[in-house]
Each structure stands twice: as structure tokens, then as C-alpha cells.
N, C-alpha and C positions, 0 to 999 in steps of 0.2 A: 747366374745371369750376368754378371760383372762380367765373367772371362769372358761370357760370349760375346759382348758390347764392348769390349778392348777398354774395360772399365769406366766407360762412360757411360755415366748414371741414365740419364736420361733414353737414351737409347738401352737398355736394359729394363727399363720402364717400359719401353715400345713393346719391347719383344716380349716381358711377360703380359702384356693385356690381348698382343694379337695372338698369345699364341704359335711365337714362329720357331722358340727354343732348338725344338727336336728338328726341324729343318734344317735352321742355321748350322747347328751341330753336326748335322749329318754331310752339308756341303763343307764343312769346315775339316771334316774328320777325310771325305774324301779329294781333297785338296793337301791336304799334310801328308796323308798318307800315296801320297801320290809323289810327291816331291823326297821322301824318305827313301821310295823305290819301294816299298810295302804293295803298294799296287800298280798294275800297269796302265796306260791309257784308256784302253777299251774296259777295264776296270771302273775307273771312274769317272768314264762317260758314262755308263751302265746306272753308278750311284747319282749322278747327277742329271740323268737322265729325262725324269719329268720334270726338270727346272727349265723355264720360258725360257729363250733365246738372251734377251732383254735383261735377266734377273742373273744369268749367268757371265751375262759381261760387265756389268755392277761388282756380279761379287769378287769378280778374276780382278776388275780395277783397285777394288777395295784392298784385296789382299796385298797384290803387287803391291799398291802405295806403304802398305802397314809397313812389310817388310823392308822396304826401300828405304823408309823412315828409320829404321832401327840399324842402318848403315854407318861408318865413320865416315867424312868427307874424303878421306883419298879413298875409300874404295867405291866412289863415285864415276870415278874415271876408268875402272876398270874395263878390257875386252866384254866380260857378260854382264856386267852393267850398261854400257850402250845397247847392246841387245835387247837388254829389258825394256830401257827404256825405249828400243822399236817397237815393242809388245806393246807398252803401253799405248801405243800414237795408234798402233792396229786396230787395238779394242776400240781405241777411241773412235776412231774413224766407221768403225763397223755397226757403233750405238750412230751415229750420222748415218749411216746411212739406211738404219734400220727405221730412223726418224722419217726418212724422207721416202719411205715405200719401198725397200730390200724386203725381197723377202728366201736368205738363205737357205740351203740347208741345215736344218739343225744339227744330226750327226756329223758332217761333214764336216761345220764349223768349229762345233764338240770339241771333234778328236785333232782339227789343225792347232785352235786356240791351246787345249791343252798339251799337245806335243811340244809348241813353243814355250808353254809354262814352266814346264818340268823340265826342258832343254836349257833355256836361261838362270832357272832356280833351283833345280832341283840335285842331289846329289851326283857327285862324278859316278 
């Protein structure tokens, strides 16, 4: 439960009482393995698939940030670090506008958000 909670207790508490383990696990596995190159986009739109709109731009912010976090400062300033962090301001923007009556395509959105993920993060 730890790993999945990025060792925070309390949130590790959440997810074993709701139940969300095998979820979490599952968008986390198809997110890693997406960025490894293990699988391709339409791959893990596929796994990710019945995840609400809402829940997957959460978890894309969440992840971004971990990782972002586990950076040194000069490689903050890097070329695909500014990109990321355009990803970021995207998701963000798109949780706004999803607040304020969007209502996208899901696939659509899917496979652009993750094409950007894996293009910014993901192996050469």
C-alpha cells in the first residue's frame, strides 16, 4: 500500500479502506509502462480506458508532479522540461474547463494527453 501512496501513510489508509489498490495499480502500471515504451498509446488509452475524464487528468497531474519532484534543479531548465511543464498548465487548464461545462471527447483527449506524456517523459 505504501508504494502505491508514494509512502504516505495516510493516503495508503484511503486506498486500503475504499478499495482502490488494484485500480491505482493498474493506471500506474499502464502509465510506466507506457513511458518505458512497453506499450504504445492506443495501448494505454485501452488500459485506461474506463477511467472518467476528471480522474485521469488528476492522475496525469499527480504523476507529472512526482516525477518532476525527483529532478535536480539544473535539469529544471531543460528543453523537455519546459514542455512538461506546458503539459502541466494543459491538464490544468482542461480540469477548468472541464469545471466550467467542457465536455470533451474522451478518446480523443486520451490519446493527445498521453501522446504529450510519453513525448515530454517518456524514453527516446
Amino acid at each position: 500500500m505504501l508504494s502505491l501512496s508514494e509512502q504516505l501513510p495516510l493516503l495508503a489508509q484511503h486506498i486500503y479502506h475504499t478499495g482502490e489498490a488494484e485500480t491505482i495499480s493498474s493506471r500506474r502500471y499502464a502509465l510506466d509502462a507506457l513511458l518505458a515504451g512497453a506499450i504504445d498509446v492506443p495501448q494505454a488509452s485501452a488500459l485506461l480506458g474506463d477511467t472518467e475524464v476528471d480522474v485521469l487528468l488528476e492522475h496525469l497531474l499527480t504523476d507529472i508532479q512526482h516525477r518532476m519532484s525527483k529532478l535536480a534543479a539544473n535539469q529544471l531548465s531543460t528543453k523537455t522540461t519546459r514542455g512538461t511543464f506546458r503539459l502541466l498548465d494543459e491538464i490544468v487548464n482542461t480540469r477548468r474547463a472541464l469545471g466550467a461545462g467542457a465536455n470533451p471527447n474522451k478518446q480523443l483527449l486520451s490519446d493527445a494527453l498521453l501522446s504529450k506524456y510519453v513525448r515530454c517523459l517518456g524514453v527516446d
